[in-house]
C-alpha positions in Angstrom: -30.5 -21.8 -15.9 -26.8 -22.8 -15.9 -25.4 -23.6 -19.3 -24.9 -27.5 -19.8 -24.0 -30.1 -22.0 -27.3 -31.7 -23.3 -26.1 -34.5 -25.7 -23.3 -35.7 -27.7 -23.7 -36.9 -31.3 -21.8 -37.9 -34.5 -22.2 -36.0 -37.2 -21.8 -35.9 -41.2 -23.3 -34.2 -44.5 -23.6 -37.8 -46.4 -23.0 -41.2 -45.4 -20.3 -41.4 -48.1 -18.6 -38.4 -46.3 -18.7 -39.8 -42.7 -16.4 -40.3 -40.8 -15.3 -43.1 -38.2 -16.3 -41.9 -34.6 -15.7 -43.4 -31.6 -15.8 -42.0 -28.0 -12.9 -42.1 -25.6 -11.4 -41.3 -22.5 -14.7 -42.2 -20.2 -16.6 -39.5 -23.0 -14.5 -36.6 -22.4 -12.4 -37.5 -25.3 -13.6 -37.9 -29.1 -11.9 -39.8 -31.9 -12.7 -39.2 -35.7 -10.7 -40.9 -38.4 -10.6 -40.4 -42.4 -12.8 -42.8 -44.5 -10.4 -43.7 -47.3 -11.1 -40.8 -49.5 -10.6 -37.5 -50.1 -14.5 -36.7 -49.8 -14.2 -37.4 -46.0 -16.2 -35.2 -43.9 -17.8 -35.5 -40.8 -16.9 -35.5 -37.1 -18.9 -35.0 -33.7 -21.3 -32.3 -32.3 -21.8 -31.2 -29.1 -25.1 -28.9 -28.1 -25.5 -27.2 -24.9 -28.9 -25.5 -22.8 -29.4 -23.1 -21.0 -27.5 -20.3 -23.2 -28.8 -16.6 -22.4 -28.8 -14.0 -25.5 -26.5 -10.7 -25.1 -24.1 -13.0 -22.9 -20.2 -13.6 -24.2 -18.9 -17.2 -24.0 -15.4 -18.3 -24.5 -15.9 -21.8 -26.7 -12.9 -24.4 -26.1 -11.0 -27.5 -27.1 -8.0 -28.9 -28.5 -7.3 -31.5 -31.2 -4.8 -33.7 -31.5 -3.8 -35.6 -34.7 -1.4 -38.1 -36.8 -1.3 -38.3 -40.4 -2.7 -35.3 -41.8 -0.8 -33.4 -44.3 -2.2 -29.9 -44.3 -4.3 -29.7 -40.3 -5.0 -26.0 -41.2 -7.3 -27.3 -44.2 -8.6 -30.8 -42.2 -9.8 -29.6 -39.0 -12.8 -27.2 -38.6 -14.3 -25.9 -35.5 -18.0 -24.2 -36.5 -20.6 -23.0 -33.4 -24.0 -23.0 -34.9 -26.3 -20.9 -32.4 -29.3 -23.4 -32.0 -29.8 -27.0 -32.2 -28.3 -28.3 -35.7 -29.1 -32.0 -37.4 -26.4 -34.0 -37.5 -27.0 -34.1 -41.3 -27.1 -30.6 -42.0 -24.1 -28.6 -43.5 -26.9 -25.8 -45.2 -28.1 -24.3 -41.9 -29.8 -21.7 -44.0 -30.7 -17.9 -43.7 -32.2 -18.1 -40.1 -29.4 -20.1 -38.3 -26.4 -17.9 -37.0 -22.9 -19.4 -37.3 -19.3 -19.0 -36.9 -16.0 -19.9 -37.2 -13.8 -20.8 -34.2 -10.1 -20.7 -35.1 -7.1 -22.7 -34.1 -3.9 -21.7 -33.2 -1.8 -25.2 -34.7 1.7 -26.2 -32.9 2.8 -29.2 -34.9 6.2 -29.3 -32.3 4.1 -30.0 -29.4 2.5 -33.2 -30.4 1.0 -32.1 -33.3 -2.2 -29.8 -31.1 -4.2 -27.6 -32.7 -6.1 -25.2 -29.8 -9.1 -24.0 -30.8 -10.4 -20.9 -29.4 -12.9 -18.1 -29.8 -15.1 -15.3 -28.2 -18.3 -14.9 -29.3 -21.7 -13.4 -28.5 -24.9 -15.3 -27.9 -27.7 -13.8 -30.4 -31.0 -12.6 -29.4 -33.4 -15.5 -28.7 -30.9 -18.0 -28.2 -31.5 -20.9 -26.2 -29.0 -23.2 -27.1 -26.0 -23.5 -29.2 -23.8 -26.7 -31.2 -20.8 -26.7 -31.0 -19.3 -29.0 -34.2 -16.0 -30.3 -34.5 -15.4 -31.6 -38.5 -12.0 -33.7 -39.7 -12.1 -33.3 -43.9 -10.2 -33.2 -46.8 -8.0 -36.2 -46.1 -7.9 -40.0 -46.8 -5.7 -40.9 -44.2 -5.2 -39.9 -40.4 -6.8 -39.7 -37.5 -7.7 -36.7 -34.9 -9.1 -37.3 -31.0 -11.3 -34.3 -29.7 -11.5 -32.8 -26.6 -14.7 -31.8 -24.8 -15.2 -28.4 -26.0 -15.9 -25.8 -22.9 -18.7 -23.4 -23.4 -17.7 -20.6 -20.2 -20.4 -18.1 -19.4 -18.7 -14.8 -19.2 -21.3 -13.0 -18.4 -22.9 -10.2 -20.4 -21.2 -8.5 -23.4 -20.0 -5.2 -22.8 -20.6 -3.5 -26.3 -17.3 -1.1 -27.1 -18.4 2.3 -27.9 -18.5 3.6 -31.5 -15.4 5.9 -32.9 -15.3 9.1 -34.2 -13.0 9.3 -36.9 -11.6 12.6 -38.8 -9.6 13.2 -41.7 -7.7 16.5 -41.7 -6.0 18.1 -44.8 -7.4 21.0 -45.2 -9.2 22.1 -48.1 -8.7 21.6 -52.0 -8.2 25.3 -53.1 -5.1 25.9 -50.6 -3.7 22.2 -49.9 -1.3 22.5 -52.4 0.3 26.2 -51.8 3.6 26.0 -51.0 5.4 26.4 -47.2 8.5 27.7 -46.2 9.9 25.2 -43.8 8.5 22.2 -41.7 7.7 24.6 -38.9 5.0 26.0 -41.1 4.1 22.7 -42.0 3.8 21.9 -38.1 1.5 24.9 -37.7 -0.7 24.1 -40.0 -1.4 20.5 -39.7 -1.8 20.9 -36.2 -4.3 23.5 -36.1 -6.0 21.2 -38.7 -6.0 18.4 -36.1 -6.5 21.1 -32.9 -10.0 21.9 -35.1 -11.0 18.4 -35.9 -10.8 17.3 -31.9 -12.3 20.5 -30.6 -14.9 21.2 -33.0 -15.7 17.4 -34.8 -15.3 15.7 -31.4 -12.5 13.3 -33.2 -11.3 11.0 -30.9 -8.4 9.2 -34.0 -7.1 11.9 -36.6 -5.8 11.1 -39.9 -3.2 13.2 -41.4 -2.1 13.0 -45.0 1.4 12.0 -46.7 4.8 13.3 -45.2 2.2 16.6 -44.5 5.3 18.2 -42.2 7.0 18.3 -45.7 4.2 18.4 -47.7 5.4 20.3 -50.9 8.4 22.3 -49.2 11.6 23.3 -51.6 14.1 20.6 -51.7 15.0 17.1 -51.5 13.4 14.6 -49.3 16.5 14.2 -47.7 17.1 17.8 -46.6 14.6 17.7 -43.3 13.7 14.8 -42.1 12.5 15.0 -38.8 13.5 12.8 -35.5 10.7 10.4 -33.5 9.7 11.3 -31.1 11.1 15.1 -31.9 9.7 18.7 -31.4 7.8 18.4 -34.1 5.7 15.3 -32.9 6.0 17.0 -29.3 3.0 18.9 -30.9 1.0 16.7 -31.9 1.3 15.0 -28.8 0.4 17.7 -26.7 -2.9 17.7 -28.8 -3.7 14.0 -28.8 -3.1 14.2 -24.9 -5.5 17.0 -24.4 -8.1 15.7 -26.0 -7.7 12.1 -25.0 -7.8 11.6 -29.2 -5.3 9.2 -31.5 -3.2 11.3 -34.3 -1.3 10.3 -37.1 1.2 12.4 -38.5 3.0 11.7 -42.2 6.4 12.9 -42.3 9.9 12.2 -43.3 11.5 10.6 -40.5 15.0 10.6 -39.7 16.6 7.0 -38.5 19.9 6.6 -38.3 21.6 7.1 -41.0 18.3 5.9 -43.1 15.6 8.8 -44.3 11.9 6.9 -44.7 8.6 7.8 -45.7 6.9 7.2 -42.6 3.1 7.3 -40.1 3.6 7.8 -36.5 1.0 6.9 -34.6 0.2 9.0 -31.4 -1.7 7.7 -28.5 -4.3 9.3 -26.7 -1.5 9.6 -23.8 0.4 11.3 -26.0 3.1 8.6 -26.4 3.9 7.5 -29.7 2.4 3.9 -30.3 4.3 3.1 -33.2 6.0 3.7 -36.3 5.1 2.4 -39.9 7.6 2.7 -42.4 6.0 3.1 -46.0 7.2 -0.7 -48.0 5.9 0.1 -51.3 7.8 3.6 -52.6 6.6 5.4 -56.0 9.0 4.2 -58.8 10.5 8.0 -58.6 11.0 7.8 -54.5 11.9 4.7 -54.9 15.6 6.5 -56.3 15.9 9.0 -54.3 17.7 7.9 -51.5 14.7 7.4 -49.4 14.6 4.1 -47.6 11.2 1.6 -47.2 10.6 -0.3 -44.3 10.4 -3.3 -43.8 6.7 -4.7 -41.9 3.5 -4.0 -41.2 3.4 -3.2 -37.8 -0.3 -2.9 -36.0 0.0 -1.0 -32.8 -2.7 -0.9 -29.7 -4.1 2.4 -28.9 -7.2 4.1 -26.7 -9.5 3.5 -29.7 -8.4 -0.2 -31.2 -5.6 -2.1 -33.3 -4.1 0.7 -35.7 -2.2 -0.3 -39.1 -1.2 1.9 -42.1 0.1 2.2 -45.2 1.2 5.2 -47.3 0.4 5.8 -51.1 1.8 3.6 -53.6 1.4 0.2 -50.7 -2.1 0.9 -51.9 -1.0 -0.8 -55.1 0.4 -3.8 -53.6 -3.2 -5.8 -52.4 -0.9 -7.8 -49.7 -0.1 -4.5 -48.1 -3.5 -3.8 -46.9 -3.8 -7.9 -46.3 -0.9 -7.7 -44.4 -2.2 -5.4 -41.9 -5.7 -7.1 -41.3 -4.1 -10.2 -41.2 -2.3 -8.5 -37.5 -5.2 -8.0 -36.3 -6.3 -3.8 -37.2 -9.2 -2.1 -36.4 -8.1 0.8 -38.5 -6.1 1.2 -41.8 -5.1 4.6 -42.0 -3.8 5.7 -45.1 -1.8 8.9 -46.0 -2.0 9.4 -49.7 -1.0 11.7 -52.1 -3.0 10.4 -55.1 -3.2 6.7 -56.9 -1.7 6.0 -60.3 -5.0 3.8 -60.9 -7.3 6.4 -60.3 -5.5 8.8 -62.6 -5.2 9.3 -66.2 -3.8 5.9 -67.9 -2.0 7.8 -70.7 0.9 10.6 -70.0 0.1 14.1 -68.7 -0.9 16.0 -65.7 -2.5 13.6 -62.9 -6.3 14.2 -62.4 -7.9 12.5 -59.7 -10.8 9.7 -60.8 -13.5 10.0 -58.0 -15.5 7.0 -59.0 -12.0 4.8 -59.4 -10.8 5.9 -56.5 -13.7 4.9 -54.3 -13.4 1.5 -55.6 -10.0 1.2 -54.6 -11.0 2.3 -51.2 -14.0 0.2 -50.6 -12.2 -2.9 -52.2 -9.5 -2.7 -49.6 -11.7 -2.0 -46.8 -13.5 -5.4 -47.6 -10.9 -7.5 -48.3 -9.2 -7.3 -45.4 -12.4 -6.6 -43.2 -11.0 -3.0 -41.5 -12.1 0.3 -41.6 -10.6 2.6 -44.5 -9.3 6.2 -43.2 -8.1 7.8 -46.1 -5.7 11.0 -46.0 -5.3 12.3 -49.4 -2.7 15.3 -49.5 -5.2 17.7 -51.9 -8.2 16.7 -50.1 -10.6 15.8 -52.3 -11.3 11.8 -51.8 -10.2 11.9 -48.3 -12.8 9.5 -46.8 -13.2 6.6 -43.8 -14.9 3.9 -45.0 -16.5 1.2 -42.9 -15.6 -3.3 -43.2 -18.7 -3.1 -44.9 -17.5 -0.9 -47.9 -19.7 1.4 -47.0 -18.5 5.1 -47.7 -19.1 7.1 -43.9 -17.4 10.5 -44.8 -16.5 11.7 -48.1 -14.1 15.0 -48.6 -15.4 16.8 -51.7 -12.3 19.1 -51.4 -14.6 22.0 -49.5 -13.8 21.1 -45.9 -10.6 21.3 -44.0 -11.7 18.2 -42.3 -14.6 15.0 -42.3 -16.1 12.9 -39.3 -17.6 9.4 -39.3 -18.8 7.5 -36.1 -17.2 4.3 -36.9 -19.0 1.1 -35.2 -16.3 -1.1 -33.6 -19.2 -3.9 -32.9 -20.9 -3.9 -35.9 -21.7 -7.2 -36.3 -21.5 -7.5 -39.9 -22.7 -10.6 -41.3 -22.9 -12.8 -44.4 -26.8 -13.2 -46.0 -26.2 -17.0 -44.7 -25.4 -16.0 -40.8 -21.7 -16.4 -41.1 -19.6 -13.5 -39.6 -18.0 -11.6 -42.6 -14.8 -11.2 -40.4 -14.2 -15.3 -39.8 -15.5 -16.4 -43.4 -13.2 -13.9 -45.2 -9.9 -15.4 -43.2 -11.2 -18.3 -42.7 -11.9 -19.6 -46.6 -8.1 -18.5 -47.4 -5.7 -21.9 -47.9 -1.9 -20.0 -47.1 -0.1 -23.4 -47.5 -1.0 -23.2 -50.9 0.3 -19.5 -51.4 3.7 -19.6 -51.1 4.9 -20.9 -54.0 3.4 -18.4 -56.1 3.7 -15.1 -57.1 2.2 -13.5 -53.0 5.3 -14.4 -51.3 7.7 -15.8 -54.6 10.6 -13.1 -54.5 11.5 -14.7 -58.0 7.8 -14.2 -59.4 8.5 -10.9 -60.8 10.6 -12.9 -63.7 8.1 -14.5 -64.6 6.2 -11.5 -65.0 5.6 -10.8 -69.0 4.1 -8.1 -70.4 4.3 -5.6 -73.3 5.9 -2.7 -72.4 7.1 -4.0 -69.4 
């Protein structure tokens, strides 16, 4: 049975909510206009037959408005996956929902094109597909026809074996000779965890072809792409895996903390540039960089941060706001999960796995953790659930890491869309997230 529009209808979650509907454009075109308060909420829905379960549809349309202030807070797009009453908003614990995002270009006639992919459940026979203008006293938006494409069915991406190497506890601090060492060692770490563990990405941990040599930071930094990435190359092509290698990398006439990413080709995918340096790095001479770039490899979207970014919550926003599969982060330890008074650091296991799991949640990405001394290495899943844990005995962990895990909320919602989706970044910016001046604001004793 082809997919089809059954029936068009107006929708709202209270009388004193609705919206004014009309139909336009011979019915392929559908107007919604505020009520004259700010409790306006309502708009049209659209269900469709003949939907088959395990098949992915691309769901369709583009809004146009005039006289909305903030279109990013008063238009919705929400594809219920069943046959909703136009007076529901509560579909309740059986119903399976999402989000379906808009791209907004306020230059070209104020558009907003809403867009999404998404997966027909098991015993699905039908879906609704509601469009929702809120929020606003004033304005107006006209709908298109939203197009519900069969594309046939979904082709489920395989799962991803995932390895931390650092070797383990009782040796991962001894002292090296020179970077070639370094090389030597990390790479028979990441040789082992591809040709014994089966990894197919490898983390490696913080500057580790530096890792604790005599000497200033400044003294060997190493060129990228360069010999001593040629290796790790070599080993990421024959074994079809992903590697990334801490190091200081030389730039010009800049030094910088840095993660390079190495492709399954063995090309290098990328580059990150650690933004956040420890207060002591931070005067050294050592430069940060500048962005969070995510780069595309053979096993998904790949972001990272180094060490003290941890601290900074936008860091690890940052990255699953481009889009990452994968946060990999090189770290030598965390001043939260340490000690909070002067004196040697020692590592706080249960501290430290709430840092991880937070960040792994928040911005809805899998955690691969790469701790310099081993112990709390760990890849953590979206979910915040701990996969592999390094207890400082093994040179190197594996987790099979689900890319379709279809994580959702109690309520149906995908966990993905409803964390993004609830955030309101108009309202962000003048505060202290993107404020360069906040930090005077900032008051504190001892500070």
């Amino acid at each position: 049975m082809a997919t089809g529009l059954a029936r068009t209808e107006e929708w709202a979650p209270h009388p004193g909510a609705a919206t004014a509907n009309r139909a336009v454009a011979e019915g392929q075109r559908y107007a919604s206009a505020a009520n004259g308060t700010r409790s306006c909420c309502g708009g049209w829905q659209f269900v469709y037959k003949g939907v088959t379960p395990g098949n992915l549809y691309r769901v369709s349309w583009e809004a146009q408005w005039r006289d909305l202030d903030e279109p990013l807070d008063a238009l919705v797009g929400h594809v219920y996956w069943g046959e909703m009453d136009p007076d529901c908003y509560v579909p309740g614990t059986a119903t399976i929902w999402d989000y379906v995002g808009a791209e907004i270009d306020g230059e070209a006639g104020r558009t907003a094109r809403f867009s999404a992919d998404l997966v027909a459940p098991d015993g699905c026979a039908e879906v609704t597909v509601r469009t929702t203008l809120r929020w606003t006293a004033t304005g107006e938006v006209v709908w298109s026809l939203p197009r519900l494409e069969d594309q046939g069915p979904n082709a489920a991406r395989p799962a991803v074996r995932v390895a931390v190497a650092t070797g383990v506890e009782e040796t991962a601090g001894q002292r090296r000779g020179s970077v070639q060492e370094c090389v030597d060692h990390y790479a028979g770490l990441a040789e082992r965890a591809c040709s014994e563990g089966g990894a197919e990405l490898v983390a490696l941990p913080e500057i580790c072809l530096q890792w604790n040599l005599p000497g200033h930071a400044l003294d060997r930094p190493c060129d990228v792409p360069g010999p001593e990435t040629d290796r790790f190359s070599g080993i990421a092509r024959e074994h079809g895996a992903v590697i990334v290698v801490g190091l200081h990398e030389r730039a010009g006439d800049a030094v910088h903390n840095s993660a390079v990413v190495i492709d399954a080709s063995g090309e290098v995918a990328g580059t990150y540039r650690k933004v956040h340096l420890a207060s002591t790095e931070a005067m050294s001479g050592v430069v940060p960089g500048d962005g969070f770039p995510v780069m595309d490899t053979a096993v998904g979207r790949i972001g990272c941060t180094i060490c003290m970014d941890s601290s900074a919550a936008e860091s690890a926003r940052m990255v699953g706001l481009n889009g990452a599969d994968f946060l990999v982060l090189p770290i030598m330890g965390d001043h939260r999960a340490s000690r909070w008074q002067p004196g040697p650091p020692r590592l706080d296991e249960e501290r430290w796995r709430a840092i991880q799991r937070t960040r792994a949640m928040d911005s809805q990405l899998c955690m691969v953790v790469a701790r310099n001394m081993s112990r709390g290495s760990c890849v953590i899943d979206r979910s915040g659930e701990v996969l592999a844990h390094n207890d400082g005995t093994s040179d190197y962990v594996v987790a099979e890491v689900a890319r379709d895990d279809g994580y959702r909320k109690w309520n149906g919602g995908c966990f993905r869309q409803v964390n993004w989706r609830q955030r309101r970044p108009h309202l962000y910016g003048a505060h202290t997230v993107s404020d360069p001046t906040a930090l005077t604001r900032l008051r504190s004793r001892g500070a």
